[in-house]
C-alpha positions as CSV (number, residue, x, y, z in Angstrom):
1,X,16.6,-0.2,-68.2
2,X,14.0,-1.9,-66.4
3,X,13.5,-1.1,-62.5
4,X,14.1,-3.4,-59.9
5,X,11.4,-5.2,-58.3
6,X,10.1,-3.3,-54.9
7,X,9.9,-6.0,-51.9
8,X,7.9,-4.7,-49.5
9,X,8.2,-7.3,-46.0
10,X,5.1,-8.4,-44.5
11,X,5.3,-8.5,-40.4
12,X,4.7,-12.0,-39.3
13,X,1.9,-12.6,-37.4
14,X,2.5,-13.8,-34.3
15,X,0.0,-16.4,-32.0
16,X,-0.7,-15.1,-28.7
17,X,-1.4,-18.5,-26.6
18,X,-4.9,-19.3,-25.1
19,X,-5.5,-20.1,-21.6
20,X,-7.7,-22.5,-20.9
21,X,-9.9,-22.6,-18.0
22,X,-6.9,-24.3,-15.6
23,X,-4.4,-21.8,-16.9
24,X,-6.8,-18.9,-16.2
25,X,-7.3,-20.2,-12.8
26,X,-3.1,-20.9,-12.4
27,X,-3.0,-17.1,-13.2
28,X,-5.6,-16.0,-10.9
29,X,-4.5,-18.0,-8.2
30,X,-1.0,-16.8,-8.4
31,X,-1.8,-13.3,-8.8
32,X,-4.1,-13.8,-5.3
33,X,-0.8,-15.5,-3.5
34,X,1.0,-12.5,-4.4
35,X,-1.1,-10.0,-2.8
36,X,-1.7,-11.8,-0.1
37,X,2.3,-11.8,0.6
38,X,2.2,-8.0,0.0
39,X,-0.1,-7.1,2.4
40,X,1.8,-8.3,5.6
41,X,4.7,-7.1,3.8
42,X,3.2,-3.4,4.0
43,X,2.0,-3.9,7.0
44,X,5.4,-4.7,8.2
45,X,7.2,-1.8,6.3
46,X,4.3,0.5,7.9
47,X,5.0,-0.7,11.8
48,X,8.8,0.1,11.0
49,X,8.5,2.9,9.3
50,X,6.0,4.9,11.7
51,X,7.8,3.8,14.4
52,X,10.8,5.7,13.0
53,X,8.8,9.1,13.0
54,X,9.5,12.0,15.5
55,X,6.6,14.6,14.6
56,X,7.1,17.6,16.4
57,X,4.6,19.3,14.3
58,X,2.4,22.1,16.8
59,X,-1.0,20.3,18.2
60,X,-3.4,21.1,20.4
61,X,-3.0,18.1,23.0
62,X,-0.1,15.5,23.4
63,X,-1.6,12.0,24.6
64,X,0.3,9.3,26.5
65,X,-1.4,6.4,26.0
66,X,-1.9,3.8,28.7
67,X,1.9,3.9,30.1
68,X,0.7,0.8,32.3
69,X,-0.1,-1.4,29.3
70,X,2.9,-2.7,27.1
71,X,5.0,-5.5,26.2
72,X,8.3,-6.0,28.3
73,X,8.5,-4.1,31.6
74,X,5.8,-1.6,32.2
75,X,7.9,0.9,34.5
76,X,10.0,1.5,31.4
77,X,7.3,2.4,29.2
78,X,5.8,3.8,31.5
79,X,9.0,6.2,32.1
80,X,9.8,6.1,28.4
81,X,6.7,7.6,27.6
82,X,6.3,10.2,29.8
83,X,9.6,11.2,28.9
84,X,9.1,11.7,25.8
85,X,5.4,13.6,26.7
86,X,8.0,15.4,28.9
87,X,10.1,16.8,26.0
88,X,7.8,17.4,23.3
89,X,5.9,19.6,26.1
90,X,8.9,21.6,26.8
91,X,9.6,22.1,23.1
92,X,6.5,23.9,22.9
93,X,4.6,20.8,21.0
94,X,1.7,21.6,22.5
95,X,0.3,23.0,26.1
96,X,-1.5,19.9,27.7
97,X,-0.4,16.5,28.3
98,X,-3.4,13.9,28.7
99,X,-3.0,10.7,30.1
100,X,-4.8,7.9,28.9
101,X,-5.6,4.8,30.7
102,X,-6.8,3.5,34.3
103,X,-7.2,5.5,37.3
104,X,-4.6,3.7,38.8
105,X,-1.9,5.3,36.8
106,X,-2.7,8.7,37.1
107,X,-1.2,9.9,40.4
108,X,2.5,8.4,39.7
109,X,2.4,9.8,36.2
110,X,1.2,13.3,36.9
111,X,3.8,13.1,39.8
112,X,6.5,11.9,37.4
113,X,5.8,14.6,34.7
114,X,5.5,17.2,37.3
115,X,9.1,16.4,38.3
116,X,9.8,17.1,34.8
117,X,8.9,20.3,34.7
118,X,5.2,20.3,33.6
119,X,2.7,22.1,35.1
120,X,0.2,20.5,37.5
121,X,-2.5,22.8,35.6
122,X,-1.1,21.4,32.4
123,X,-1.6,17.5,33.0
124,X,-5.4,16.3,32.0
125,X,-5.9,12.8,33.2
126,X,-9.3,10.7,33.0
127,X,-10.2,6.7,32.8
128,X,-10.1,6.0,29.6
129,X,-10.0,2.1,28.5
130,X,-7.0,-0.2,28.5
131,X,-7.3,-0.9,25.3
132,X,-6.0,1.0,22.1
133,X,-9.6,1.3,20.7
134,X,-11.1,2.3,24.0
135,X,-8.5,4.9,25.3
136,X,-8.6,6.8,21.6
137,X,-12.6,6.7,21.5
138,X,-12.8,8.6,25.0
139,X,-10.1,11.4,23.5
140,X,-11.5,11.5,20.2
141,X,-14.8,12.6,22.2
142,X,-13.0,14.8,24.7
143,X,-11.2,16.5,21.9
144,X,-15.0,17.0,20.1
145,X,-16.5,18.4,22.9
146,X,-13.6,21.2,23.2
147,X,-13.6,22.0,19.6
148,X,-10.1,20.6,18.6
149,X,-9.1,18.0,16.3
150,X,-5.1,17.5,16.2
151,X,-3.3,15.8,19.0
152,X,0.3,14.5,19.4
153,X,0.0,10.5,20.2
154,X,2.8,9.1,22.7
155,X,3.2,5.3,22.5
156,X,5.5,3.0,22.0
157,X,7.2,2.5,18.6
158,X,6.0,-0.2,17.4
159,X,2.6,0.0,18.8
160,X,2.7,3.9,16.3
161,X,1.4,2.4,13.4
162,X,-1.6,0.6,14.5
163,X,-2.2,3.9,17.5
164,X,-2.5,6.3,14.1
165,X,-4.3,4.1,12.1
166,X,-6.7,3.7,15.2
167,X,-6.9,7.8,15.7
168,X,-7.5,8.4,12.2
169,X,-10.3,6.1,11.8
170,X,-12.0,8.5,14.7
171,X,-11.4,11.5,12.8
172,X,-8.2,12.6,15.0
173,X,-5.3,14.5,13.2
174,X,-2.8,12.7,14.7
175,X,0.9,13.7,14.5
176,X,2.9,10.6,16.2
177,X,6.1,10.6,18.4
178,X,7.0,7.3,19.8
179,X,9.4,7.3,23.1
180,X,12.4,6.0,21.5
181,X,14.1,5.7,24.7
182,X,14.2,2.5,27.0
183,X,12.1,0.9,24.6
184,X,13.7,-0.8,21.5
185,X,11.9,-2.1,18.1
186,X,12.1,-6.3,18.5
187,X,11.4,-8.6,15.7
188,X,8.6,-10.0,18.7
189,X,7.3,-6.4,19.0
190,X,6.8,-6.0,14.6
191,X,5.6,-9.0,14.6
192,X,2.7,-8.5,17.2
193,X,1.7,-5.3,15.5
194,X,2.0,-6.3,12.1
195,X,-0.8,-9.0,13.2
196,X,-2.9,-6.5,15.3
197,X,-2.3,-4.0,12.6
198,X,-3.6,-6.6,10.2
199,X,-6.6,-6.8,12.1
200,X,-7.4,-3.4,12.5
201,X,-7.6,-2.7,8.8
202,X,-9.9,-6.1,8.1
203,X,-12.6,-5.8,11.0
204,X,-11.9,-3.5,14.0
205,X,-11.6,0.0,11.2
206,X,-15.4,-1.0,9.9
207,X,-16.2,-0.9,13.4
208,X,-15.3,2.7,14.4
209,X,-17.1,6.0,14.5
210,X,-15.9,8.9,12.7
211,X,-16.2,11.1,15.8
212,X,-14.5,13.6,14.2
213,X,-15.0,15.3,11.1
């Protein structure tokens, strides 16, 4: 009895389509769109998230920068800040609290923290600039010149993101702690960040000295 025929099935081959040059450039053009949506995105998720951080990791140094210079009403940053400086210096964060910023602000905050139980020998204040880049460039040399390297940064929470991203860049181990009190997260607040985060990473970062290292 003859055997039956074997029938062995062939995979069809399928066509992959060609681009042409216009479809090539469709593709490259959309994939460019979509990153260039992403990256405010990120930006975004990275002003909300830091400012959602409470690092009460030990440093060396807390820093409350410039309570004078905010958004909104500066006596409540200004309190809100200090604060939290305050607090974190009572938990045993660290055992010096510098204040960043103009001279102008350093007797009412040393007065204010000293009324919250921190040590006049405790509180480090010198002119620093007003500025985020400025007031970080003259602690990052401080901090050289004494031989340390991590510091607790005080700020408000949505200015966190674009503070550590402006420490790091100096070299500085920076463990943030916004002052979550008095001082909410507004969609006017992200939205400045996000743009002077934005910023920072494209031109001011290439800009910076590692002091730090």
């Amino acid at each position: 009895m003859a055997s039956p025929p074997v029938i062995v099935a062939r995979p069809h081959s399928v066509a992959l389509p060609r681009l042409g040059v216009r479809g090539i450039g469709t593709w490259l053009g959309t994939l460019l769109v979509s990153a260039l949506l992403l990256i405010p995105v990120g930006a975004a998720l990275q002003v909300v998230l830091t400012a959602q951080v409470d690092d009460r990791s030990p440093t060396q140094v807390l820093v409350v920068l410039n309570p004078s210079r905010t958004w909104g009403d500066p006596d409540e940053a200004r309190t809100s800040r200090l604060d939290q400086a305050a607090a974190l210096y009572r938990s045993g964060v660290a055992p010096v609290v510098v204040i960043a910023g103009p001279d102008r602000i350093e007797r009412v905050s040393r007065v204010y923290l000293m009324g919250l139980g921190v040590p006049d020998r405790d509180i480090v204040t010198f002119p620093t600039g007003s500025d985020t880049v400025g007031a970080l460039g003259v602690v990052a040399r401080v901090l050289r010149d004494l031989g340390w390297s991590s510091a607790t940064i005080v700020t408000d929470p949505a200015h966190a993101a674009r503070a550590q991203a402006t420490a790091n860049a100096y070299g500085i181990d920076a463990h943030m702690s916004p002052a979550q009190e008095q001082v909410a997260l507004t969609s006017d607040g992200v939205g400045r960040e996000v743009m002077a985060l934005l910023r920072h990473y494209a031109w001011t970062r290439w800009s910076l000295p590692e002091i730090l290292t």
